[in-house]
N, C-alpha and C positions, 0 to 999 in steps of 0.2 A: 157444826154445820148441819142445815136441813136437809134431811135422808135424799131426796130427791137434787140438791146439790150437787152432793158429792158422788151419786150415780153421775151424773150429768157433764161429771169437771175430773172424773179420775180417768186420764189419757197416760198413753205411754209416755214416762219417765224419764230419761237417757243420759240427760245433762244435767250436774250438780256441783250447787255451789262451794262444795268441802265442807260445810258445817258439820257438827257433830250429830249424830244418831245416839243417844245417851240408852243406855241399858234399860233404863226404867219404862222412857217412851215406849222401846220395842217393846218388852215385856206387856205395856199398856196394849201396843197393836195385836198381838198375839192371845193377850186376854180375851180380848171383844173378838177377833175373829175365831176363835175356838168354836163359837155358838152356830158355826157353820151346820148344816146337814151332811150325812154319809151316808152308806147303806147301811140302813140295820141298828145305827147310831153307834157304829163299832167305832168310829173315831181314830181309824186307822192312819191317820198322817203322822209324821215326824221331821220337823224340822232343825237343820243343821245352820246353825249361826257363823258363819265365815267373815271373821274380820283382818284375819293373816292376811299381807299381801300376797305372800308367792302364793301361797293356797289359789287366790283369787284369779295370781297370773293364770294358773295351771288350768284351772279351770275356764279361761278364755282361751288360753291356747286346743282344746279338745275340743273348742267350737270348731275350731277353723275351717279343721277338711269338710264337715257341712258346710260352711258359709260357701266354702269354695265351688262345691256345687248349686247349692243356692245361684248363688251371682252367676257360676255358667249357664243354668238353666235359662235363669230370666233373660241372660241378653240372648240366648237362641228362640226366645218367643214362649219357653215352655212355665207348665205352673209348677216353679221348685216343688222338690220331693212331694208331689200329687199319687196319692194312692193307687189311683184307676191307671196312673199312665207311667211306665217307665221311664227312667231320665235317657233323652237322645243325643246327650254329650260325650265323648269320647274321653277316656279315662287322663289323656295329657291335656285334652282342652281345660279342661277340671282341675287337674295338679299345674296351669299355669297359672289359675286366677291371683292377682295380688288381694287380700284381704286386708284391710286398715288393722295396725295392734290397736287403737285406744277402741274401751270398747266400755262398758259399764258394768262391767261384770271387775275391774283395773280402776275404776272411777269412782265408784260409789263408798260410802261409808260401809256398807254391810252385805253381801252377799246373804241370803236365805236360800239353802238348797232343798228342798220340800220333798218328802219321800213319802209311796205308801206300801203301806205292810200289804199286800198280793193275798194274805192268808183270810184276811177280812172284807173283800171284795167280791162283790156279785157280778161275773159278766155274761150277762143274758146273752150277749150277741156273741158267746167264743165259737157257736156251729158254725154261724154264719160266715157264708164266702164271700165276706170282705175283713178288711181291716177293724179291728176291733177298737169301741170306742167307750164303749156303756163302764168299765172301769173307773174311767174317770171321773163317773159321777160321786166317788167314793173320797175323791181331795179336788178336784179344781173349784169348788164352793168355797172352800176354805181355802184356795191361793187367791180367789178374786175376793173375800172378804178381808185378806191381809192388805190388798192394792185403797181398798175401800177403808179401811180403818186408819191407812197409812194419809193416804187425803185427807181425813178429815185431822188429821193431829199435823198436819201441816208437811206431809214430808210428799215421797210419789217415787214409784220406782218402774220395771217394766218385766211382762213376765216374759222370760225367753226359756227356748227348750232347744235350741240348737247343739250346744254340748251334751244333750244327751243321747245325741247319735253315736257318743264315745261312754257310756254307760258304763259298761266294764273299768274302763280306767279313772272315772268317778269314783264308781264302789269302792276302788283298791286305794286311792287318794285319802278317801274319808272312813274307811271300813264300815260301810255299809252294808248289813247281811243280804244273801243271794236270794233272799223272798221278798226282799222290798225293791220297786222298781222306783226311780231316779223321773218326779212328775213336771217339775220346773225347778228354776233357778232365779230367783227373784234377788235385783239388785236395786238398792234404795238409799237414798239419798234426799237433800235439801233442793227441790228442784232449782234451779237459776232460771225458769218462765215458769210458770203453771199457768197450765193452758185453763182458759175460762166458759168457753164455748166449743165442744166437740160439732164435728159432724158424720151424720150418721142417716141411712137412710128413712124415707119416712114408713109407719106401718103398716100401710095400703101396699106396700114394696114387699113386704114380707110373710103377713099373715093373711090368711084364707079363710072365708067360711067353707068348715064341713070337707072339705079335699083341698089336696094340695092345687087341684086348678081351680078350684072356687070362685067366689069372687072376690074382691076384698074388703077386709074387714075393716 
């Protein structure tokens, strides 16, 4: 596909039609997305290939108690787990929510659980009093070039980070060492739609000349 294509047409994933994910394709997706950028070119990611099912249950079930806030957040009007703002749910409002089991993580051919090595990472912003982000510039290049290699070979999955609110019980599942931190969980499959037209806002919506009140570009 043309580069600009598959930027264009690589949407979240969710639903798939059972077909197989053969060895060799991934292998192919994981070739091409390697050539991602990291800091420093340490090329600190590692990823963990999940095709056992229980494995895969297990790892949907440690989503849950986040999803569960999730879902209470948003119907109390809040922006689920929002950095700036504390969750204003009450701890049983939260342990009632029902969460759905099918989930894609139970559905897909292959779970990718994507790690980085913490040893090889630059985070400019750790003084800073907020949440730290700059980290990630060290693997999510190389989780959105696995979504983008996986589109154009025909497949599409979706990147979710909710089970790694249970981080710990990850690590212990898949023996993950205690310096590499748990970056996403990429589940892929044969879509059953692929979407062909996203939407997205236009760039006048987002980019500014010279300051962030600018005018736009």
């Amino acid at each position: 596909m043309e580069l600009y294509d598959v930027m264009r047409t690589t949407g979240a994933v969710r639903e798939y039609t059972g077909n197989p994910l053969p060895d060799d394709v991934l292998e192919r997706i994981l070739d091409n997305a390697r050539f991602a950028p990291s800091g420093g070119n340490r090329q600190g990611a590692h990823v963990i290939v999940v095709r056992d099912q229980q494995t895969r249950e297990a790892l949907s079930d440690y989503a849950i108690p986040a999803w569960k806030r999730y879902i209470a957040q948003a119907r109390n009007g809040e922006g689920p787990w929002n950095p700036l703002r504390p969750c204003g749910v009450d701890t049983a409002t939260v342990d009632a929510v029902k969460v759905p089991r099918q989930s894609p993580l139970h559905t897909a051919e292959v779970v990718l659980v994507v790690c980085v090595d913490l040893n090889v990472v630059a985070a400019f912003d750790q003084e800073l009093d907020r949440i730290g982000v700059i980290a990630g510039a060290s693997v999510y290049a190389f989780v959105w070039n696995i979504l983008l290699a996986a589109r154009n070979e025909g497949f599409g999955g979706v990147l979710t980070t909710a089970a790694v609110a249970a981080e710990p019980r990850i690590k212990e599942l898949l023996g993950i060492p205690d310096d590499y931190a748990v970056a996403a969980l990429l589940p892929l499959g044969k879509p059953v739609r692929q979407v062909r037209k996203l939407t997205r806002k236009p760039v006048a919506d987002f980019a500014t000349r010279e300051r962030f009140d600018g005018t736009p570009l």
